[in-house]
N, C-alpha and C positions, 0 to 999 in steps of 0.2 A: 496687507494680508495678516489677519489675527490667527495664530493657529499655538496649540499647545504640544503639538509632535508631528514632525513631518516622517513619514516613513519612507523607504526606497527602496522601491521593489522590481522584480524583472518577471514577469509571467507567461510560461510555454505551457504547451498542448501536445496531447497525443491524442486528441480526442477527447482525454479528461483532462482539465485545466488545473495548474499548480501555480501559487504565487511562491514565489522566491522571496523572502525577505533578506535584501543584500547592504539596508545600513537602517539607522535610526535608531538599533536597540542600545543596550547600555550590556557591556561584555556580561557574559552567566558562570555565574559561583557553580564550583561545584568538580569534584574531582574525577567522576564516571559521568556520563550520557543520561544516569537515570536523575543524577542532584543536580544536572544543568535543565534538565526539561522540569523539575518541581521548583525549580530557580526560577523559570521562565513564567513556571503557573502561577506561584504566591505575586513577583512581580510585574510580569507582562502578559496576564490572559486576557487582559481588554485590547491587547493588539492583536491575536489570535480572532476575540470575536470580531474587531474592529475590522480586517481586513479577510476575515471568511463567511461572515455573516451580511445579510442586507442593511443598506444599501451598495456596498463596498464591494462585496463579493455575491453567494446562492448559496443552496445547499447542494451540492455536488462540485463549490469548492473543495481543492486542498492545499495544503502550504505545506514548505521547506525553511527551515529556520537553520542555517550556517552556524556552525557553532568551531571552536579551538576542540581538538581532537584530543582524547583520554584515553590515548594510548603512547607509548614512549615512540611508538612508529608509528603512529597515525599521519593522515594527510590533512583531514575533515572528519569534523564532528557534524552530524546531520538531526534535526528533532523535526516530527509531522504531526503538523496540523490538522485539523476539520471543523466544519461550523462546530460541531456536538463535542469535540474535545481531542487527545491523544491519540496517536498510532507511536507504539513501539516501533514497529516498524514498515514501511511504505513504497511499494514498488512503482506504483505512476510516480509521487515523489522522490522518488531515487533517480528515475530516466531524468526529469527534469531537473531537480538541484543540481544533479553532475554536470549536465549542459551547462545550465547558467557559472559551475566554477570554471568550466574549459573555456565559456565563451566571455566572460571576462576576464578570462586571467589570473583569474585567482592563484590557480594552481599551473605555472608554465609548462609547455613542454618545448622538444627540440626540433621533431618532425612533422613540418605539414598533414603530411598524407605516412606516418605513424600509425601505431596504437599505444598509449600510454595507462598505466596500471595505477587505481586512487583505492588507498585504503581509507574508509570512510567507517568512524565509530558510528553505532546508534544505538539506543537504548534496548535493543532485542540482541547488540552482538556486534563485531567488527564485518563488514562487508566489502570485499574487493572486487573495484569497478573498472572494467576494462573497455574501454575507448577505443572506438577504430575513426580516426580522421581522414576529412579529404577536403585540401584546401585547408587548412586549420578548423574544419568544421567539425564535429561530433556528428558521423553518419551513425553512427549502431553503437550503444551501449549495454553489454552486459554485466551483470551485478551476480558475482558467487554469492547469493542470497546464505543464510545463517542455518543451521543444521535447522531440517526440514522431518518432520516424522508422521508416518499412518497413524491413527488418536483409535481406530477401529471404527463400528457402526453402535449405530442408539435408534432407537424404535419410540417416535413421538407419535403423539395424537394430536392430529390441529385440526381444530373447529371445522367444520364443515366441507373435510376434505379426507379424514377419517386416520386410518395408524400409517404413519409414514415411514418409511428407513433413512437414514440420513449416513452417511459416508464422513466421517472425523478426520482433518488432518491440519498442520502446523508447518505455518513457512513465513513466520516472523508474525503471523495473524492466526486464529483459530478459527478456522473454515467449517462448514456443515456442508456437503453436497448432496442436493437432491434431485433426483431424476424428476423431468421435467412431466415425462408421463406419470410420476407416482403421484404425482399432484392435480392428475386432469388435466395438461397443458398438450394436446398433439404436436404443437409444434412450438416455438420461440419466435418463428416470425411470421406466424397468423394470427397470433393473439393481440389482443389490443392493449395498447398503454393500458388505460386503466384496471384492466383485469389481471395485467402482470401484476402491476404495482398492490391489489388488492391481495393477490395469492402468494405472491413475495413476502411482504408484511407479514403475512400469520405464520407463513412459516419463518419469518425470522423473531416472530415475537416469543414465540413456543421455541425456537431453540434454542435462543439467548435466554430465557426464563428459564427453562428448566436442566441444559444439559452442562455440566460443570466436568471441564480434562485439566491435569496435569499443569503444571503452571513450568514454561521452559523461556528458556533465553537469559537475558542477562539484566532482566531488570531489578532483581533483589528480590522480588515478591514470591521465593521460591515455595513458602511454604504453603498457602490459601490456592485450593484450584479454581480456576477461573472459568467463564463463560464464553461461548461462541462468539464472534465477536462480525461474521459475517455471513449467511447463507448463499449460496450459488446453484439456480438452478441451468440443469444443465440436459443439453441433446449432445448425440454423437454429430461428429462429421463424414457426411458421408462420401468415402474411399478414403478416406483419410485416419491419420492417427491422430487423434485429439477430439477438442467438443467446447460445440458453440455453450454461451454463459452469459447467466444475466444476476451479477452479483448484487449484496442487499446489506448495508451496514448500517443502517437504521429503516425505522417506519416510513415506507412511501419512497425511499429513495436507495435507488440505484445503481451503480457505476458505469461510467459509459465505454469505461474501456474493459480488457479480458483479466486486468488487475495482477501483476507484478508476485503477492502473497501468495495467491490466490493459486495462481499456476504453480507458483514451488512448492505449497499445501499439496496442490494432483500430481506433480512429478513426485514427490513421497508417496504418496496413497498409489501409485500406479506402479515405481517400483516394488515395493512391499507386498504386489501382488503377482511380480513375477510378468508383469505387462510392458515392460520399460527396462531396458538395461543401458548402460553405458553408450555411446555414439549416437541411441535413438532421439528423436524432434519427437515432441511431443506438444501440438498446439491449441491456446485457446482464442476462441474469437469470440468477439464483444458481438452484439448484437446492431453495432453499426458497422461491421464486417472488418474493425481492425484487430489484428493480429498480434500476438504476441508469442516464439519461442522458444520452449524449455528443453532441458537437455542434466541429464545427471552429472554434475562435475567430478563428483566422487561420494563413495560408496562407504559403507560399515561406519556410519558418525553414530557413537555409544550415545545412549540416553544419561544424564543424571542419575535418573530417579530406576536406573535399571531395565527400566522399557527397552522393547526392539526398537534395533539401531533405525538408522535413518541417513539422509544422504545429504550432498551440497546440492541443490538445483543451480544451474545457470539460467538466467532468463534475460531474455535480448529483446530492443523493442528501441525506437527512434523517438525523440521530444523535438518539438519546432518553436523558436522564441517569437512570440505572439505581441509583446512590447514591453515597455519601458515603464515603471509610474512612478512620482513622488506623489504620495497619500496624505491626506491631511485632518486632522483630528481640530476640530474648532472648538474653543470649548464653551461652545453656546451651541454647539449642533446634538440638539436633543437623540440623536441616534448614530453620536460618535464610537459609541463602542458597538454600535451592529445590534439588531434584531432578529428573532425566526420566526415567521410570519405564517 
């Protein structure tokens, strides 16, 4: 076998699929989360495309890239992948990278049927991820996701659907939520693939085009406001407290599950309204009926920039390891480093 890099990877599911990249790289420079992930991009973004892009991976890949922790009490350093580029920070990638360090070992613990606490750097902020085991398994992992805040509302016009309200909020991702009816949709689950993914698209084209908040977290980049980075449209649940979602971080594409950010983006925007306090569940569900969790860890977290406070979300949700792969990079294979098709 002729090969130029072999990679080793472990990839679970929750419904949305993450690769775990758990050896092959070459260690990453860099003193914070943000110079090990520009470490990773000037050196290793053809392993990013190579193993999230076709033939390798899809586009509603994600990956988890393991990294040495940059903090004097860190446990893990975490960097998230996608075919199209970066996430600061990644909630389906969180369930799953934590699994794959409990289920190899990476990080020991003492008690089977425990819960053990990982503090995990990433480029939006340090994240503490609490483990509840059985049998040494990772049943339920929750992640005190990074101060989370309401961003307020913005009033877009998109093409052929007329002036929309979109809902602003911040949970490690810059969220747009939009009512599903403001858009023509009666429902989320009588509409057809392709009319979501059509009506999705325009309004993620127009939100990420035009609407620019506040730049938070810890990646450096404090001073340039930045762009929506995913839309969600969404329904209530009915007798329930939460609401079904069909999230959208790029054209035509997706997420299959209720998305980790996404949720602690709404548990901000829901406390801040006075609709959510302390002990309450507040749930999203994907539009293939799985579930995800949230709940306010804690209350009054000050903005930077002055902005109304904001809160810890918890968000809870299960990863199942799916298999094992050494990847291999030929380097006569015209589409070693991956495609988008």
């Amino acid at each position: 076998m002729k090969a130029q890099q072999i990679i080793y990877t472990w990839d679970y599911h929750h419904g949305q699929a993450t690769r775990v990249i758990m050896g092959g790289l070459p260690p990453l420079r860099g003193a914070t989360m943000k110079e090990k992930q520009d470490d990773f991009r000037n050196r290793c973004d053809y392993v990013r495309t190579s193993l999230m892009q076709e033939p390798r991976g899809h586009k509603n890949m994600l990956g988890a890239v393991l990294t040495e922790p940059a903090t004097p009490d860190g446990d893990i350093g975490m960097l998230f992948l996608s075919p199209q580029g970066y996430f600061e920070m990644c909630g389906d990638s969180t369930f799953s990278g934590i699994a794959a360090v409990v289920d190899s070992g990476i990080l020991p613990y003492e008690d089977p049927n425990g819960q053990i606490l990982i503090k995990m750097d990433t480029v939006a902020g340090r994240v503490d991820v609490h483990v509840k085991l059985r049998g040494g398994e990772p049943i339920a992992i929750t992640f005190d996701n990074v101060p989370s805040y309401a961003l307020g509302t913005h009033t877009v016009q998109i093409p052929g659907l007329g002036s929309t309200q979109v809902v602003l909020g911040y949970g490690g991702l810059v969220y747009a939520f939009v009512a599903a009816r403001e858009v023509g949709i009666a429902s989320l689950l009588d509409i057809t693939r392709e009319e979501l993914l059509e009506i999705g698209t325009r309004v993620w084209q127009v939100a990420h085009g035009q609407i620019r908040v506040p730049s938070l977290g810890d990646s450096g980049a404090m001073a340039e406001p930045k762009p929506v980075d995913l839309i969600t449209l969404w329904e209530p649940l009915v007798g329930e407290c939460g609401a079904r979602v069909a999230n959208f971080y790029a054209p035509y594409t997706t997420g299959r599950t209720p998305s980790g950010t996404g949720l602690a983006a709404r548990v901000a925007i829901e406390a801040a309204a006075g609709r959510l306090t302390k002990g309450d569940i507040y749930l999203h569900e994907s539009l293939l009926g799985l579930r995800f969790a949230g709940q306010v860890a804690k209350e009054g977290i000050p903005r930077a920039d002055g902005g109304p406070s904001g809160v810890i979300p918890a968000i809870t949700a299960r990863s199942f390891l799916m298999g094992t792969n050494h990847w291999v990079l030929h380097p006569e294979d015209p589409f070693r480093h991956g495609f988008i098709f």
